[in-house]
N, C-alpha and C positions, 0 to 999 in steps of 0.2 A: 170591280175597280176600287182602290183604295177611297176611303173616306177625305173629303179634305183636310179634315185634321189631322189625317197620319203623314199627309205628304211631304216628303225630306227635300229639300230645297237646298241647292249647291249654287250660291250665288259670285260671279266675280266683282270687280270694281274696281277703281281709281280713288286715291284721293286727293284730285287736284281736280278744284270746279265744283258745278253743281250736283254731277253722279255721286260724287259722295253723298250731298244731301240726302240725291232721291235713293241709294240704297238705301240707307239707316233708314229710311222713313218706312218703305215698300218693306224689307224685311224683318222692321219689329213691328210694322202690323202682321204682315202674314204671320208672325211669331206669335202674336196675341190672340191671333184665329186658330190656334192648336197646332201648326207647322213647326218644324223644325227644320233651321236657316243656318248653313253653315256660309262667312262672310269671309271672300277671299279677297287680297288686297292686291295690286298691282302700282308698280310705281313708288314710290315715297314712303315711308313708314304714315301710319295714321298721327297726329300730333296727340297731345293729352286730351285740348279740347273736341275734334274729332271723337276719340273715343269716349270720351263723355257722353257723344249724340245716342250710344248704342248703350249707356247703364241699365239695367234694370229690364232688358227689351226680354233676354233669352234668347239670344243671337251669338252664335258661335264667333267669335273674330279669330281671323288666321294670316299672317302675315305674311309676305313674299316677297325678294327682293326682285322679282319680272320687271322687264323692260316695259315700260308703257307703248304701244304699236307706234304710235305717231313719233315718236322718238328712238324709234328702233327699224327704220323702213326695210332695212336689206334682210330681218327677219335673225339676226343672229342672234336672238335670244331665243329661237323658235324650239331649238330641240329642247332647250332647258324650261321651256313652259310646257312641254309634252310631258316630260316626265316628271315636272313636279304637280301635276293636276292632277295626273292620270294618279300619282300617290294620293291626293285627296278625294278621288273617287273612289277609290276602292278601300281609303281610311272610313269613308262616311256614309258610303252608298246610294247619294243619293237619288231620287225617284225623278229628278228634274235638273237638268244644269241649265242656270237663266243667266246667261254672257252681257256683260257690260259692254263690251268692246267686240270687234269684229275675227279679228286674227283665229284667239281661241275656239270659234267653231267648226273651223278647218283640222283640228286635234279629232283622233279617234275615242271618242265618245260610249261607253255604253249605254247612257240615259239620253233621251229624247233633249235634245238642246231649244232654247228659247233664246237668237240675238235681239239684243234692242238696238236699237240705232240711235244713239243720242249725237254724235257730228260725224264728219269725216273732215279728211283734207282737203280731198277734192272739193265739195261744198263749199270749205273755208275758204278756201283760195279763190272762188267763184267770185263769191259776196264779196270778198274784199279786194276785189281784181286786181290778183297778182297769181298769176299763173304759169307764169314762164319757167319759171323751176320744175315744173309737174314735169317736165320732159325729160327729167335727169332720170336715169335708168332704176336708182332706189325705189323711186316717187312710181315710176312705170311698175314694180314690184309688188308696193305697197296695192297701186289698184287691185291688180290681178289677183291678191289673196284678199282685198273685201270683199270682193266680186266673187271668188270664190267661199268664201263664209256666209255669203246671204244663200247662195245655193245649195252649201251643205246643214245649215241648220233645221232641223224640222220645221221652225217655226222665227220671223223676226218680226218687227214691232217697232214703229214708230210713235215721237211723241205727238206730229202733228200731223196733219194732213200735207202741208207746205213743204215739212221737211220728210215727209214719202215720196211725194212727189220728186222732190233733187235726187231721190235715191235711185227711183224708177230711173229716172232720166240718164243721171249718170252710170248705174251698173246692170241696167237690163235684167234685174235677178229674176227666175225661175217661176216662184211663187209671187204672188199679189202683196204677200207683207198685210200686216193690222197696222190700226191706231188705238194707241191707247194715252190719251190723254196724263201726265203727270199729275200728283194729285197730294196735297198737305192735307193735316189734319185743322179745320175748323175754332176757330177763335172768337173774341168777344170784338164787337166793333169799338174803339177807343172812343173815351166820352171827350176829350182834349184834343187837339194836336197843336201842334209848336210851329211858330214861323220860318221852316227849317226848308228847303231842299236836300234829296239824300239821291245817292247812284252808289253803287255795288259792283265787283266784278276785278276779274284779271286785268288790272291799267297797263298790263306790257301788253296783250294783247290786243290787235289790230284791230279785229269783228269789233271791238266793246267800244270803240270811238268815241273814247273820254276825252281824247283832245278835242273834238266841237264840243261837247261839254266846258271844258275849261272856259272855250275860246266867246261863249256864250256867258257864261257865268259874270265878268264886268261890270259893273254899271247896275247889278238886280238888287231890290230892295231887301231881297233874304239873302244869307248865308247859304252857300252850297257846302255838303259834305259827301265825298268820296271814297266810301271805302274798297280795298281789295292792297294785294301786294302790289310793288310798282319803284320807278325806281323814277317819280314823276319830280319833274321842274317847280320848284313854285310857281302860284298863278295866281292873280289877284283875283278875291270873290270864291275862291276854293279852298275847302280846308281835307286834307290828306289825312286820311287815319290809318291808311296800311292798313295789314293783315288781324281781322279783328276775328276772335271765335263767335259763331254761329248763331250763339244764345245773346252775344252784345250786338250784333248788326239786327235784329230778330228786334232789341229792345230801341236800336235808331228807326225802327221805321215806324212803332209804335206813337214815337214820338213826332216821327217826319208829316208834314202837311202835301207832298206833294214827294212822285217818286220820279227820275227821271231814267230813261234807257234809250240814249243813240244808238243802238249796236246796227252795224251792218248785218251780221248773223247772228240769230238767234233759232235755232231749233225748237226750243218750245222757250228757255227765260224762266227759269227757278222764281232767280231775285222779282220777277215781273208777280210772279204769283204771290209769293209771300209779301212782297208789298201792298198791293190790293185788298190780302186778305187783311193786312194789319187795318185796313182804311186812309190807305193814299191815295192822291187823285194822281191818275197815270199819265207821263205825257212822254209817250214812244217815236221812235223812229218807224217811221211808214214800210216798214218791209212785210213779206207775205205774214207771215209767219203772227207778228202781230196783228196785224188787220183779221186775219181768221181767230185768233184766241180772243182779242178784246173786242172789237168792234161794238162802239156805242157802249164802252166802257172806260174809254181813253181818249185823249188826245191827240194826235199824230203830226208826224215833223220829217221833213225832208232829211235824212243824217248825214248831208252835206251841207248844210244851211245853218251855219250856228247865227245867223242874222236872225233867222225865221226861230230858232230855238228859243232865242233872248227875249223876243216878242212876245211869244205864245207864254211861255214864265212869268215874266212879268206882268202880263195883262194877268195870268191866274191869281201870283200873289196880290194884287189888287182887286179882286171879284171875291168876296167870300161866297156869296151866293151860289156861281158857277164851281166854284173849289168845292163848297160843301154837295153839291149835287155829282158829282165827279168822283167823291168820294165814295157814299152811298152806291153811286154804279159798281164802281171798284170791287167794295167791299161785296155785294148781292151776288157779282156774275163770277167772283170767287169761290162760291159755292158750288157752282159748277163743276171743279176741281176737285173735286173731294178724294182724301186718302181712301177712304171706304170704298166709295167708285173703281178709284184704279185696284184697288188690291183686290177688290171682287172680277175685273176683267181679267186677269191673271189669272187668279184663281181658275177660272173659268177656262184660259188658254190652257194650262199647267193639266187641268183636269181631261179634255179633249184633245189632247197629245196623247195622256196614259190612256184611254180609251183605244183612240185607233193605233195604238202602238201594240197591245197586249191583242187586239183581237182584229186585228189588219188580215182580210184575205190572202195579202200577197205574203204575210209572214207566220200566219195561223196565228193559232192562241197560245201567248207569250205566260209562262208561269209569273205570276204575281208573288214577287220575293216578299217574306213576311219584315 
């Protein structure tokens, strides 16, 4: 079996959310562990600052104009993603294709595929109960080819425990599915922090429940600042920064004393990690998903209750004591998270896929392409 460091990695993605983050991070480690990562884009062009995440990694970037799945339910952009992947696997060869999204695993493959599961619809639309559209025939389509992608990939992979679970539930797939925890690279704990509240995130989106944010924010003795695109109302106690690149939200949370996240859905919460690791005291919306990641490292809040939001804020910004012990948990059980961690469990999938793929009973012994 190939060595780790030889192995070719044909990675896809999105750049719209936090999968962008967690590619660029996942594949210029794996890059710095001796792989070579070819970075395929789905959806939107990547921005300047985007690309910027990827300088210097040795990460191939390759752009595509593909329909992002959740915005493409009835699948007509499906032939035209067959054939232009199927061109970049055989441009690049690689030894592993590791799917951002669900759709592309239903594509005929020569390399042992890896889905990850970072959301779906159905999920979303659970959390944030509105479901009655699921029953429009696109939506009905859409399931039937996720459903059909967990059970054609060799291998899929969730970020939490919470969110395999929705997946079990809702597509019954085949195989058991992993968890693999999400995972940044390690930082210094700030010796400062600022009288600031900070929240993050798509404000068009439903899941992110910025409005009990806003509706909380009134009356608090700090400043709230919001960043993400959005096409948000002014609101007293809120300051809107829009669509901020990656290295300046990275340098508000350094500065922020306190991170906050209503979201009805979260799958695993990029922004929830990167704030912690900065040294914010966390003060989340009570759903599975954080209660299993942070527990006894946050806060928690009803994310229908911007009463109960405004309370729990405000007592914090008045407790330094409490805040500063909040923070410290934050920062500690962030470690937990480590890029190292996740990129070594991959590693590890990636590597136990080419094993029994090349030397499977049921297919004999696969020549190992040089």
């Amino acid at each position: 079996m190939s060595r780790s460091s030889d192995i070719r990695v044909l990675m896809t993605t999105d750049t719209v959310g936090g999968v962008w983050t967690y590619s660029c991070a996942l594949a210029s480690s794996l890059a710095a562990s001796g792989a070579e990562v070819t970075l395929a884009t789905m959806g939107p062009p990547a921005r300047v600052d985007q690309r910027e995440m990827l300088r210097g990694s040795g990460v191939r970037l390759f752009e595509t104009d593909l329909a992002l799945e959740w915005q493409d339910p009835e699948g007509r952009d499906l032939l035209k993603a067959e054939r232009m992947l199927a061109s970049l696997e055989a441009r690049f060869s690689p030894d592993i294709v590791h799917l951002n999204s669900f759709r592309e695993a239903t594509l005929s493959w020569r390399a042992p595929t890896v889905l990850v599961a970072h959301s779906c619809v159905n999920s979303w639309a659970l959390a944030c109960r509105d479901t009655a559209w699921l029953n429009e025939p696109r939506w009905a389509r859409y399931t039937e080819r996720v459903a059909a992608a967990l059970d054609s990939a060799q291998a899929w992979v969730c970020p939490s425990q919470s969110f395999h679970d929705d997946v079990v539930g809702l597509y019954n797939p085949r195989s058991p599915g992993a968890v693999i925890w999400n995972g940044i690279a390690p930082g210094d704990l700030p010796s400062r922090k600022r009288e600031m509240i900070f929240a993050a995130g798509r404000l068009w989106d439903r899941a992110k429940n910025i409005g009990v944010l806003a509706a909380a924010a009134p009356g608090l003795a700090w400043p709230v600042q919001v960043a993400g695109p959005a096409d948000a109302d002014s609101s007293a106690g809120v300051t809107w920064l829009g669509q901020l690149p990656h290295s300046k939200v990275r340098g508000h949370l350094q500065h922020a004393a306190i991170f906050v996240s209503p979201a009805l859905y979260e799958p695993f919460g990029l922004s929830v990690l990167e704030a912690a690791a900065a040294g914010c005291a966390l003060v989340l919306s009570d759903i599975p998903t954080f209660r299993e990641l942070w527990s006894d490292a946050a806060l928690f809040v009803d994310p229908d209750d911007s009463q109960a939001l405004h309370q729990v804020l405000a007592e914090l910004c008045a407790d330094r004591t409490k805040r500063s012990r909040l923070q410290r948990a934050a920062y500690e059980h962030a470690l937990t998270y480590s890029l190292a961690r996740t990129t070594s469990a991959y590693r590890k999938l990636y590597e136990g896929l080419l094993a029994s793929t090349r030397f499977s009973p049921q297919a004999g012994q696969i020549e190992v392409r040089a």
